[in-house]
C-alpha positions as CSV (number, residue, x, y, z in Angstrom):
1,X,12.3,13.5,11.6
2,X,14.6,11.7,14.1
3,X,11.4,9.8,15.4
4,X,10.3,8.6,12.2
5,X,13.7,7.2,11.7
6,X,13.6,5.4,15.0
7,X,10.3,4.3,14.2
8,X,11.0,3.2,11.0
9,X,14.6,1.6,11.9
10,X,12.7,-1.0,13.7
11,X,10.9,-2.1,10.5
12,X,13.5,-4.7,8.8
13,X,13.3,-6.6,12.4
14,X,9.8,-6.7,12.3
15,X,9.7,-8.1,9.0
16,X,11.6,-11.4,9.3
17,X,9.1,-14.6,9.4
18,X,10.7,-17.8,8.5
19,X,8.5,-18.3,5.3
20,X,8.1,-15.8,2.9
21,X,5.5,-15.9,-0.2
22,X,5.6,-17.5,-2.7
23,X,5.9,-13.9,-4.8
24,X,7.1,-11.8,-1.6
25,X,10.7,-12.9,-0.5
26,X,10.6,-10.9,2.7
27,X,6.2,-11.1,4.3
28,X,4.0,-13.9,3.6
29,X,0.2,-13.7,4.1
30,X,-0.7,-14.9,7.8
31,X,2.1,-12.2,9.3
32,X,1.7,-9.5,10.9
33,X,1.9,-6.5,9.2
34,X,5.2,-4.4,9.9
35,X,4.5,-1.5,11.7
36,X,5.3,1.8,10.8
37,X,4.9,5.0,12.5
38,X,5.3,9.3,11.5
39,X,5.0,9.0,7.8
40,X,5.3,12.8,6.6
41,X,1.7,12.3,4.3
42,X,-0.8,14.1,2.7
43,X,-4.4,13.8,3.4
44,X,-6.8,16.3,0.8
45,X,-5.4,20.3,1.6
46,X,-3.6,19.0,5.2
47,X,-0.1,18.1,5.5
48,X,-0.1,15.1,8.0
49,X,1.7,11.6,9.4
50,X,1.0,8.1,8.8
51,X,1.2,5.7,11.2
52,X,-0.6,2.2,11.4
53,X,-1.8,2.5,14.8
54,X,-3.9,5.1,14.0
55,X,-5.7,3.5,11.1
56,X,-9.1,2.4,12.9
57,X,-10.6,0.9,10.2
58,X,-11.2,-3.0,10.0
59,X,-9.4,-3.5,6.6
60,X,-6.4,-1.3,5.6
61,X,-5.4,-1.3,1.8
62,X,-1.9,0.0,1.8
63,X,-0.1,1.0,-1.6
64,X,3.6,1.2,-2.7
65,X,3.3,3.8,-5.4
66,X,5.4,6.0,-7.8
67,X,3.9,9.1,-9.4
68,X,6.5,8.9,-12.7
69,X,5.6,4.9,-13.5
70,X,3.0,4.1,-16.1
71,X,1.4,1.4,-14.0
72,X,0.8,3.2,-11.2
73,X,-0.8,5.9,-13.3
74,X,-2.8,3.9,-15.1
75,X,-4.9,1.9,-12.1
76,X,-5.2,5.7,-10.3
77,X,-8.8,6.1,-11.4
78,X,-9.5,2.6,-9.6
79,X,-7.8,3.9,-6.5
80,X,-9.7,6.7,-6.1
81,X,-13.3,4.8,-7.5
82,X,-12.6,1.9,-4.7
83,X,-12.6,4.8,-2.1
84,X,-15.2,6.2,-3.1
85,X,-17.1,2.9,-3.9
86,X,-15.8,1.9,0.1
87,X,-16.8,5.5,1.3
88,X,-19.2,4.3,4.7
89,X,-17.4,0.8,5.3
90,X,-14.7,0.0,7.3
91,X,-11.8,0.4,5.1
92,X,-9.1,2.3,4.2
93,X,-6.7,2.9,1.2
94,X,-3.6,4.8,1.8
95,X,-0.7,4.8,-0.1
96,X,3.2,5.1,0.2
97,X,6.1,6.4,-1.7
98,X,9.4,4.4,-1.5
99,X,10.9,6.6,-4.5
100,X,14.4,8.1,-3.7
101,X,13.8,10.7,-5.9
102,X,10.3,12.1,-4.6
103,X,9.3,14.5,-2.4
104,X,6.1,15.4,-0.4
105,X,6.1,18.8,-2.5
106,X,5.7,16.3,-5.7
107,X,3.3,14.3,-3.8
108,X,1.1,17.7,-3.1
109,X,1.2,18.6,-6.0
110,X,0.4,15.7,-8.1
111,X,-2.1,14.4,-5.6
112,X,-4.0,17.9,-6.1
113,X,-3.7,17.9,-9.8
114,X,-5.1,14.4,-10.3
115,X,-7.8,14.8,-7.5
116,X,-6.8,12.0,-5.2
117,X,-9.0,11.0,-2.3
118,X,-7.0,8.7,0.3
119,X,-4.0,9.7,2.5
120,X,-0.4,9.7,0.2
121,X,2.8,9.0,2.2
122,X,6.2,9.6,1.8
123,X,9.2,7.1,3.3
124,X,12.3,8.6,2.3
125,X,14.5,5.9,4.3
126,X,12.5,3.5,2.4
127,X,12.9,1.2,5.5
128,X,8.8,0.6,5.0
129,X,9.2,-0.8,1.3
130,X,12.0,-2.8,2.6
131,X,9.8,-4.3,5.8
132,X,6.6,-5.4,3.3
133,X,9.5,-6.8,1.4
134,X,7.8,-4.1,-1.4
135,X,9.7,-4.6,-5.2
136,X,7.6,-3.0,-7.6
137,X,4.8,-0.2,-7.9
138,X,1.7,-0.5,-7.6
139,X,2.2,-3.3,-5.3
140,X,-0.9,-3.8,-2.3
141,X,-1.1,-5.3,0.7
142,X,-4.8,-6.4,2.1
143,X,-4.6,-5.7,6.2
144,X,-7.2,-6.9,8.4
145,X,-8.7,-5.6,11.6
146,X,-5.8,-7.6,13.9
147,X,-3.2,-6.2,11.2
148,X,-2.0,-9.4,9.6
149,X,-1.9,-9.3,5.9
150,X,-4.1,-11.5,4.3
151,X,-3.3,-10.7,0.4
152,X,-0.4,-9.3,-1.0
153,X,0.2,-8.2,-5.2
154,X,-1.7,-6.6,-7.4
155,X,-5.0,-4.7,-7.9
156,X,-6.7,-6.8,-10.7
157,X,-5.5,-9.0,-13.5
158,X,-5.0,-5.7,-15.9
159,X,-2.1,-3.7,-15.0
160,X,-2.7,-1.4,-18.0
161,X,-6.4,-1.2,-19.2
162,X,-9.3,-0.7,-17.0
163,X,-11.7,-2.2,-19.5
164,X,-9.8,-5.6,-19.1
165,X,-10.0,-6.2,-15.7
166,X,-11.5,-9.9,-15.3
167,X,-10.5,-10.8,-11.7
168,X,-10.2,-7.9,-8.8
169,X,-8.6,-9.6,-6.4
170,X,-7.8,-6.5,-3.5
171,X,-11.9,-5.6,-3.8
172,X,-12.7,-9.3,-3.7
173,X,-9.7,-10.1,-0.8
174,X,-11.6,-6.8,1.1
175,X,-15.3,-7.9,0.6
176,X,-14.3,-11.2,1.8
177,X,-13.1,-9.7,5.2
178,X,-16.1,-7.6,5.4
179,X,-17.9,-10.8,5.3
180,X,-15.9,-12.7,7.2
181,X,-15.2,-14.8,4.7
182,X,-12.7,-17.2,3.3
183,X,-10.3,-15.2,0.9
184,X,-9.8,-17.3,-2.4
185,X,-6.7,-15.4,-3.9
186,X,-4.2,-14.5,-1.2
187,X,-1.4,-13.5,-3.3
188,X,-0.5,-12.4,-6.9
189,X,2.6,-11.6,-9.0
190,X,2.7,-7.8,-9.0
191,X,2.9,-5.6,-12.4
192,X,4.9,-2.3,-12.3
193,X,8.2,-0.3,-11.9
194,X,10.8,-2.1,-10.3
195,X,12.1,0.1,-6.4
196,X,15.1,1.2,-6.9
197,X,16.8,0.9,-2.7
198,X,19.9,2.9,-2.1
199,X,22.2,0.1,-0.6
């Protein structure tokens, strides 16, 4: 526990460009991505720790989530279909509870329950959220294979209804790397439940 917290105390220093987005106050797309390290997580059955240096993959999809909001439970189904979808291509999607009042008992057991299939961490310093400059849940951040972030906000244009999704801007920001090409949206106001940071 002690090294997570020195891991994670670094974050906030990390995190300081002299621009920030035009919806993110603390990253901006074209920075490198704050690096964290010992996330207590859960990956399918296993227990395990998240740490960006050991994500491999060429694009990394990281999500601020929150079991108990409405948002976040209603774009689950399109986490778990964009795995699955990405299942044999260079990409991961992990996610990343900020909430004060979680635990990685919750996490377990809601992750088994609603059959999730990507790696579900917990940052109870909430140092992380704090670093991605992080304000509401779901919000994403698009990572390529160097580690800069190259879109920041939400999933798709419907925060509540599947059906209504018109413009899918973390698939098309990912495809687009895959590609190696130009990403048209780099950054959209995120939907969701506000974070709540202890002061």
């Amino acid at each position: 526990m002690r090294k997570m917290f020195l891991a994670l105390a670094g974050l906030a220093l990390i995190a300081s460009p002299v621009l920030a987005g035009k919806f993110n106050k603390v990253v901006s797309v074209g920075d490198k991505a704050p690096v964290f390290s010992g996330i207590p997580a859960i990956t399918g059955d296993q227990e395990t720790s998240l740490s960006l240096s050991d994500l491999k993959e060429d694009v990394v999809v990281l999500v601020f989530m929150n079991n108990e909001c409405p948002v976040v439970t209603a774009v689950e189904d399109r986490l778990i279909d964009f795995v699955n979808d990405y299942k044999g291509k260079s990409v991961k999607l992990v996610g990343v509870s900020v909430i004060r009042n979680d635990s990685l008992s919750k996490i377990k057991a809601y992750y088994k329950k609603k059959g999730e299939n990507f790696t579900y961490g917990l940052d109870e310093t909430q140092a992380m959220g704090k670093a991605y400059g992080a304000t509401n849940t779901p919000q994403f951040f698009v990572l390529d294979k160097s580690r800069t972030i190259r879109y920041t906000g939400a999933m798709d244009d419907s925060p509540n209804k599947e059906d209504a999704v018109k413009k899918t801007y973390v698939r098309d920001a990912v495809d687009a790397l895959l590609a190696g090409k130009e990403i048209e949206v780099t950054e959209t106001k995120t939907i969701g439940c506000g974070i709540g940071y202890a002061k």
